[in-house]
C-alpha positions as a Markdown table, in Angstrom:
| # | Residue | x | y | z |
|---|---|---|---|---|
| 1 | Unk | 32.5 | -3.3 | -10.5 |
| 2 | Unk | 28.8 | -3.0 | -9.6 |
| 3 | Unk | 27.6 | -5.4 | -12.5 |
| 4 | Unk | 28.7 | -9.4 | -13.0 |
| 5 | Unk | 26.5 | -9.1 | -16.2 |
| 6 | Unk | 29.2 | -6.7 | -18.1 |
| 7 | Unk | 32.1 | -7.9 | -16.5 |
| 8 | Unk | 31.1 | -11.4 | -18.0 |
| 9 | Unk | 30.1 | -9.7 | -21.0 |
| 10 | Unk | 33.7 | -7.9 | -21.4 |
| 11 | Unk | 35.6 | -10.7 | -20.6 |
| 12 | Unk | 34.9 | -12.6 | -23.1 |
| 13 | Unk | 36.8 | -12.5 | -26.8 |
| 14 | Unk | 35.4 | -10.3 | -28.8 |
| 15 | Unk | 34.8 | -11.3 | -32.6 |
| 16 | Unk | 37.6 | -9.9 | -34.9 |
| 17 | Unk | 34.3 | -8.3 | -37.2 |
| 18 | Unk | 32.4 | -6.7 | -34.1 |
| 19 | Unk | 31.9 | -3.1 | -34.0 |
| 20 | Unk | 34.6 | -1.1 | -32.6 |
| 21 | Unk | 35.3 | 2.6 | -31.7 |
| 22 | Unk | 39.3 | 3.6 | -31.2 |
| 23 | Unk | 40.2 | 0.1 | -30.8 |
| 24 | Unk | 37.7 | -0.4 | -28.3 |
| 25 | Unk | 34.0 | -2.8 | -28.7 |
| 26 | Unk | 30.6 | -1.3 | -28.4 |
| 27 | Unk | 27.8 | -2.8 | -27.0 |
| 28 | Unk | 24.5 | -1.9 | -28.2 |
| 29 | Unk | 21.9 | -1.7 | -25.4 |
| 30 | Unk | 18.0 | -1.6 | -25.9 |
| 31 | Unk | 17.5 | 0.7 | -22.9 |
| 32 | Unk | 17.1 | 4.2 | -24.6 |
| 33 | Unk | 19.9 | 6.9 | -23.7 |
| 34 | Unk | 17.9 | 9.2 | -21.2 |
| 35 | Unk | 17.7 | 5.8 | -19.0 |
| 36 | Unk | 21.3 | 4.8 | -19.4 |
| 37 | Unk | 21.9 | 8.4 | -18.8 |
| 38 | Unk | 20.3 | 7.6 | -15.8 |
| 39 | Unk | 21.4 | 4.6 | -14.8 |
| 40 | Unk | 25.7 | 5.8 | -16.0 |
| 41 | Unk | 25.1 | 8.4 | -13.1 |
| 42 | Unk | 25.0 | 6.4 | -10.4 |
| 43 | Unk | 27.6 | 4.5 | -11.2 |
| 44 | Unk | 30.1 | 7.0 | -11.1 |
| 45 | Unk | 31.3 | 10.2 | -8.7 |
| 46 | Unk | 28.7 | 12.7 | -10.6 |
| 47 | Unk | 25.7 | 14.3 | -9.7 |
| 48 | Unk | 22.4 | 11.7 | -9.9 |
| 49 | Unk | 20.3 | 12.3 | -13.3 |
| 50 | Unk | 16.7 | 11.9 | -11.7 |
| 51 | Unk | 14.5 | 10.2 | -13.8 |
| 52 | Unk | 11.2 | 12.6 | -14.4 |
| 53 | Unk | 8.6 | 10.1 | -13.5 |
| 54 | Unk | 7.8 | 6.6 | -11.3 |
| 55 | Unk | 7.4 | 4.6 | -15.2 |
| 56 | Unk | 10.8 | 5.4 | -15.9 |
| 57 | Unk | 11.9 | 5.0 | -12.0 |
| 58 | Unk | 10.5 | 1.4 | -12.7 |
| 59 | Unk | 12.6 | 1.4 | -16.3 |
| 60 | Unk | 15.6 | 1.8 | -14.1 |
| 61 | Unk | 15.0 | -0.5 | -11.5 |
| 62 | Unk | 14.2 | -2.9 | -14.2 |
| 63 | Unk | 18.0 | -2.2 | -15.9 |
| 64 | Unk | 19.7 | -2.3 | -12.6 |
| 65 | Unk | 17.3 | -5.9 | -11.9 |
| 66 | Unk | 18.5 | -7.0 | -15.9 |
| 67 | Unk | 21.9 | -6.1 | -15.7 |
| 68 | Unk | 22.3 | -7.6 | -11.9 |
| 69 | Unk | 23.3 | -4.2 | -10.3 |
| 70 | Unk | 22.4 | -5.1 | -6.7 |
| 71 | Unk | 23.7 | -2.5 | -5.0 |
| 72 | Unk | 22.2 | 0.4 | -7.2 |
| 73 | Unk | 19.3 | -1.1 | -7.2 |
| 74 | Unk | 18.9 | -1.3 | -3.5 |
| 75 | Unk | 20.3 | 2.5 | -3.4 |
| 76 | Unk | 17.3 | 3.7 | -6.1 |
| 77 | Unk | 14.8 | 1.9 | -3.8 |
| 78 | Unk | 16.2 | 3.8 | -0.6 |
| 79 | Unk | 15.9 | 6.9 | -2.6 |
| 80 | Unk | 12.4 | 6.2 | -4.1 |
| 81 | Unk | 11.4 | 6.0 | -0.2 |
| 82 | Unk | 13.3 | 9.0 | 0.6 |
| 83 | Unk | 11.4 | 10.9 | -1.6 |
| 84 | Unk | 14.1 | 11.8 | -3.6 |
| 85 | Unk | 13.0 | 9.6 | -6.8 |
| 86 | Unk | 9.5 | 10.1 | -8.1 |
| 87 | Unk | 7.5 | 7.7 | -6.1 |
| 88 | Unk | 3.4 | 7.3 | -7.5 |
| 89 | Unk | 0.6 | 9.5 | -6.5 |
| 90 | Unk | -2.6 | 9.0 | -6.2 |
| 91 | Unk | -4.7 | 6.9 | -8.6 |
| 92 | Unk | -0.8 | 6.2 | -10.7 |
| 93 | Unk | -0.3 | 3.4 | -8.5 |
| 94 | Unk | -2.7 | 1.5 | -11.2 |
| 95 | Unk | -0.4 | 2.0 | -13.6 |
| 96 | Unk | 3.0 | 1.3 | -11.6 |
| 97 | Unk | 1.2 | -2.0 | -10.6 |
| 98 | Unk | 1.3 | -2.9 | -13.9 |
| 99 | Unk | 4.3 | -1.7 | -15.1 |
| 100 | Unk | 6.2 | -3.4 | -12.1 |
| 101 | Unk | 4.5 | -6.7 | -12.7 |
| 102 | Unk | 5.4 | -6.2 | -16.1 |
| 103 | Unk | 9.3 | -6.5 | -15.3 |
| 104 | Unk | 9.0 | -8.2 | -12.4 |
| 105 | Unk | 9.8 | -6.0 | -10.1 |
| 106 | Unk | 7.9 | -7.8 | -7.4 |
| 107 | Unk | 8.8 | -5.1 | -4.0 |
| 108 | Unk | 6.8 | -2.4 | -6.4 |
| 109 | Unk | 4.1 | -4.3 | -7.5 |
| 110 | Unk | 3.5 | -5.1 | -4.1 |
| 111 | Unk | 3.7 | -1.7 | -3.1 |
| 112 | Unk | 1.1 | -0.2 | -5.8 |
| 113 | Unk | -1.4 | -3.0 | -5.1 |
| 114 | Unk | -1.6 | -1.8 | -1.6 |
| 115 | Unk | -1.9 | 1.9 | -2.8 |
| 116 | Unk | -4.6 | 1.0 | -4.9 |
| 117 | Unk | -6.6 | 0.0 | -2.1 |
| 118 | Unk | -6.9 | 3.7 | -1.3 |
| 119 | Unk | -9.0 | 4.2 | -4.2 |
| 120 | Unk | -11.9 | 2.6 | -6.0 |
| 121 | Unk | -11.7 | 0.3 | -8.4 |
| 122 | Unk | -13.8 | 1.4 | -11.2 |
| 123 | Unk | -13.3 | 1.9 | -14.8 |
| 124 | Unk | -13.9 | 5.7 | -14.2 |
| 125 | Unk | -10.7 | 5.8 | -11.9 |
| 126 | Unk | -9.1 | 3.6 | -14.1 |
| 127 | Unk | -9.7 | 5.0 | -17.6 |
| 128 | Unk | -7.4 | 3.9 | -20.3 |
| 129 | Unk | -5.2 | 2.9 | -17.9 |
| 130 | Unk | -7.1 | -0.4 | -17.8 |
| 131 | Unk | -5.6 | -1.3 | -21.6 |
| 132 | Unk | -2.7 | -2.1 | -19.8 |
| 133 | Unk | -3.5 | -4.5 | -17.8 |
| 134 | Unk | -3.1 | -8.2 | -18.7 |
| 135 | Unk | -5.8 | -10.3 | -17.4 |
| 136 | Unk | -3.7 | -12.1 | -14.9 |
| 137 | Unk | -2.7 | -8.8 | -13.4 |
| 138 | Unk | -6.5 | -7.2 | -13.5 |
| 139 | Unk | -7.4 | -11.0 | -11.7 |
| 140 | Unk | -4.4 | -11.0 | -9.1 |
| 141 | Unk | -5.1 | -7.2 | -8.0 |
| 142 | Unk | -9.5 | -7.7 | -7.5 |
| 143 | Unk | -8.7 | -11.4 | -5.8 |
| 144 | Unk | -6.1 | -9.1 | -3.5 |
| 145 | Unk | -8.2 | -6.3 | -3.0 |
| 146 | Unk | -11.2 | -8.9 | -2.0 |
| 147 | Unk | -8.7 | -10.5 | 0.5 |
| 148 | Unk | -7.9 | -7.4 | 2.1 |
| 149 | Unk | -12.0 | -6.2 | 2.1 |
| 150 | Unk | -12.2 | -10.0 | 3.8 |
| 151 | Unk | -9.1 | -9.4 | 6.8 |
| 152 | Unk | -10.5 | -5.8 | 7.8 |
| 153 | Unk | -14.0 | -7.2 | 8.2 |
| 154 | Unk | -12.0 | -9.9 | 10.3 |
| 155 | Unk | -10.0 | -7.4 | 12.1 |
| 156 | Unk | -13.7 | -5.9 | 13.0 |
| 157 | Unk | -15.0 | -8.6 | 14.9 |
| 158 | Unk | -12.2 | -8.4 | 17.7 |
| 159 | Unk | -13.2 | -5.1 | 18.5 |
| 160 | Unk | -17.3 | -6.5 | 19.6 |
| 161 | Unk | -15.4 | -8.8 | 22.2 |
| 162 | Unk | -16.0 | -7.3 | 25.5 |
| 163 | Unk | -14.5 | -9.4 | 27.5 |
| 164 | Unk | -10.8 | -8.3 | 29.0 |
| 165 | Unk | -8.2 | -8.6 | 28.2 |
| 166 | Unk | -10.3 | -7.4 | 24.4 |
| 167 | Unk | -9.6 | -3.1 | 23.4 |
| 168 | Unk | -13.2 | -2.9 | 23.4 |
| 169 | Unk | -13.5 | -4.2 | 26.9 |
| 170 | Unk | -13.2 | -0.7 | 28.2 |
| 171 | Unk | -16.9 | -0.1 | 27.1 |
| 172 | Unk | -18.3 | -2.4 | 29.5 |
| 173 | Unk | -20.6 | -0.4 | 31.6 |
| 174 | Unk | -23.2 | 1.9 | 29.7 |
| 175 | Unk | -26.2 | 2.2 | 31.3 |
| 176 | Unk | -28.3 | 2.5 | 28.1 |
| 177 | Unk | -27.0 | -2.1 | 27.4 |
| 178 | Unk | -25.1 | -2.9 | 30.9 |
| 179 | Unk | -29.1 | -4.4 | 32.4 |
| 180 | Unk | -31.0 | -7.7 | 30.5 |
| 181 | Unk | -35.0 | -7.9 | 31.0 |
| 182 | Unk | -33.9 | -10.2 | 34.5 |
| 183 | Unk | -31.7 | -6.6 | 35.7 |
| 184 | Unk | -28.3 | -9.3 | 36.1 |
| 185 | Unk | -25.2 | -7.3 | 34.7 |
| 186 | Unk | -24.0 | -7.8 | 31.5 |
| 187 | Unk | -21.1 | -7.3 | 29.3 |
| 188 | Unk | -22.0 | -5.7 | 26.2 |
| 189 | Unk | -21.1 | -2.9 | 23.9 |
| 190 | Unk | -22.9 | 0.9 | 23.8 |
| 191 | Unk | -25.4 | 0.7 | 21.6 |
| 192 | Unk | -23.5 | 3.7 | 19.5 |
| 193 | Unk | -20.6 | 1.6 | 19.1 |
| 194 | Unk | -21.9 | -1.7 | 18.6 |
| 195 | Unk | -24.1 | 0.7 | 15.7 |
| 196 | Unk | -21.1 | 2.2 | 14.7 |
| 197 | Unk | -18.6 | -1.0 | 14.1 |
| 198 | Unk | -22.0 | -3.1 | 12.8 |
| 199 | Unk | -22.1 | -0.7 | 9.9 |
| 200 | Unk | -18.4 | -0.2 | 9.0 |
| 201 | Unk | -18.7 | -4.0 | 8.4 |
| 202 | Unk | -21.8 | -3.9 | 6.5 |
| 203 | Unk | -20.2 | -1.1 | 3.9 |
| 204 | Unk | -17.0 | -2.9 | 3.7 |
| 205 | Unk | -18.7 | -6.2 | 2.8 |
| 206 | Unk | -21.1 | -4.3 | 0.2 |
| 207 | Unk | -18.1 | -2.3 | -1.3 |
| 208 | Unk | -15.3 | -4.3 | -3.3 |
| 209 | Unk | -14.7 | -1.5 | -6.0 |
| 210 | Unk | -16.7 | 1.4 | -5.9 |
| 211 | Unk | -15.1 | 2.9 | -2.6 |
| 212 | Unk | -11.5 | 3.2 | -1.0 |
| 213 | Unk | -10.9 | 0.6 | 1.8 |
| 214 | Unk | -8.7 | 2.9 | 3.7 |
| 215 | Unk | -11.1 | 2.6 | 6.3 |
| 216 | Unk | -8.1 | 3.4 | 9.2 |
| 217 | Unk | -8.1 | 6.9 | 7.9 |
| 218 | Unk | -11.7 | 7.7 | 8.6 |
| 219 | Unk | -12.4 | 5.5 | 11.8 |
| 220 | Unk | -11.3 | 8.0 | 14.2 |
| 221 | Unk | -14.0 | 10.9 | 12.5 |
| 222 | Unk | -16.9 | 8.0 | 12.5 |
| 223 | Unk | -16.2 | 7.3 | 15.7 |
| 224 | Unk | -16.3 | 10.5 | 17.3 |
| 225 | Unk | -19.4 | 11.5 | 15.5 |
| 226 | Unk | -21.2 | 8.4 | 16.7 |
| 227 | Unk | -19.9 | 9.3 | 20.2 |
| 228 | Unk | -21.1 | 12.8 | 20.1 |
| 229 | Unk | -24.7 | 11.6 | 19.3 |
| 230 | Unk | -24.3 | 10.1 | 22.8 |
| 231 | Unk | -23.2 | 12.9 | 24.9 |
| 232 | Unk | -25.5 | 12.2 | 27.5 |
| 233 | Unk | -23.8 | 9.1 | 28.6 |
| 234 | Unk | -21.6 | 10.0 | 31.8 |
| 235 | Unk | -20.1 | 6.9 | 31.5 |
| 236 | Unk | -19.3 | 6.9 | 28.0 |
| 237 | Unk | -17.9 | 10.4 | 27.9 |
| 238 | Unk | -15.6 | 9.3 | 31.0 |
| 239 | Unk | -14.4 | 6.2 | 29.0 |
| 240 | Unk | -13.7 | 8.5 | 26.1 |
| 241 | Unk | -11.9 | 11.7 | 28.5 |
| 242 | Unk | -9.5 | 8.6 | 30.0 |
| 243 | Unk | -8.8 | 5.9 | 27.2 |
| 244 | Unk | -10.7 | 7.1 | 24.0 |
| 245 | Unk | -7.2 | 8.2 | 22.7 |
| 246 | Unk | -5.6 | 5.0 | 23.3 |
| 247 | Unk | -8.7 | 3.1 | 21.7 |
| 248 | Unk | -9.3 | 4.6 | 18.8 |
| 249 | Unk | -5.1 | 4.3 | 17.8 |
| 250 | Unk | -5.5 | 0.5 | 18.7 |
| 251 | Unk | -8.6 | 0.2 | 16.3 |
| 252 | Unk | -6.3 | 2.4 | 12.9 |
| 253 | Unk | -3.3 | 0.6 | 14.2 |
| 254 | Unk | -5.2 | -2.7 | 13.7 |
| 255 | Unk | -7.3 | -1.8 | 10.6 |
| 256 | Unk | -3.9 | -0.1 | 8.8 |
């Protein structure tokens, strides 16, 4: 019912010499029993046998993907994001990225390669993990990992435009920048910022493999220490009590 693969298979005539047991044919799968165990279980009205890690979560997913079990495999993917199914952790999404490429399973590779991105890229973090990589794999993850370095020192440069209607045009005004040598207003960043953002793009561009590039998890913390070494700024600290909040959400919102 859930599988055109076996009801082809058992519709066919079997040969009069093939394998039988009480009249009935066997078909010998390479999938070891624990998966089919598995994989039997959510076919039918009985409790779910969880696998016991995300490798054999991606076995499954690769039977149900082999055996053209769309609607089980969509259900193990719900389940995966529900936490109910193993899902990777941590520095494993190295190895689910190439295990999922592996069996082309294309929504999980996808997944781990933007996982791995929250951790270096080094052969320390690595380890012997890096044997399994093939060299198209270990080439497609660094050109993706350099693509995504590339868009978040892109996503940067929107926030120096001070202009409206720009996030960062909030920060018009500080009297340490807002004069020129002629005393005619201008539209600039706070120094601190303008310090603040130049570095973050400095790092990024400095650091394909040796750091995270989950920068949108720390932004907020750099920010407000760069802002607390300007506390004497009125003007900053007013712009900070009334949209900091908001500014600092759009600038993870944008980076994430």
């Amino acid at each position: 019912m859930v599988s055109p693969f076996f009801e082809d298979m058992l519709s066919l005539p079997q040969p009069s010499d093939s394998e039988s047991v009480d009249g009935l044919p066997v078909v010998r799968l390479p999938e070891d029993s624990e998966l089919l165990n598995s994989l039997l279980s959510k076919l039918y009205p009985v409790h779910t046998v969880v696998p016991k890690s995300y490798d054999k979560v991606l076995c499954l997913l690769a039977a149900c993907q082999k055996y053209e079990m769309t609607s089980v495999l969509s259900s193990i993917r719900a389940e995966v994001k529900r936490g109910e199914f193993p899902a990777p952790e941590g520095t494993e999404a190295y190895p689910a990225y190439v295990i999922a490429g592996a069996k082309g399973l294309i929504p999980e590779m996808e997944n781990a390669a933007r996982q791995t991105l929250d951790h270096p890229m080094t052969f320390e973090v690595l380890g012997e993990g890096l044997r399994l990589f093939e060299g198209w794999a270990l080439r497609d993850l660094v050109s993706f990992r350099k693509r995504c370095k590339d868009n978040l020192v892109m996503c940067l440069d929107s926030f120096f435009e001070v202009e409206p209607p720009a996030p960062s045009s909030i920060w018009a005004g500080c009297p340490d920048v807002m004069y020129t040598r002629t005393h005619r207003q201008s539209r600039v960043l706070p120094r601190w910022l303008n310090q603040l953002l130049s570095q973050i793009q400095c790092d990024l561009k400095l650091q394909n493999f040796i750091y995270p590039l989950n920068i949108h998890s720390r932004i907020r913390e750099e920010y407000l220490k760069a802002l607390r070494a300007h506390l004497y700024c009125h003007f900053c600290l007013a712009v900070h009590a009334t949209n900091g909040p908001t500014f600092c959400m759009e600038l993870e919102n944008t980076l994430a």
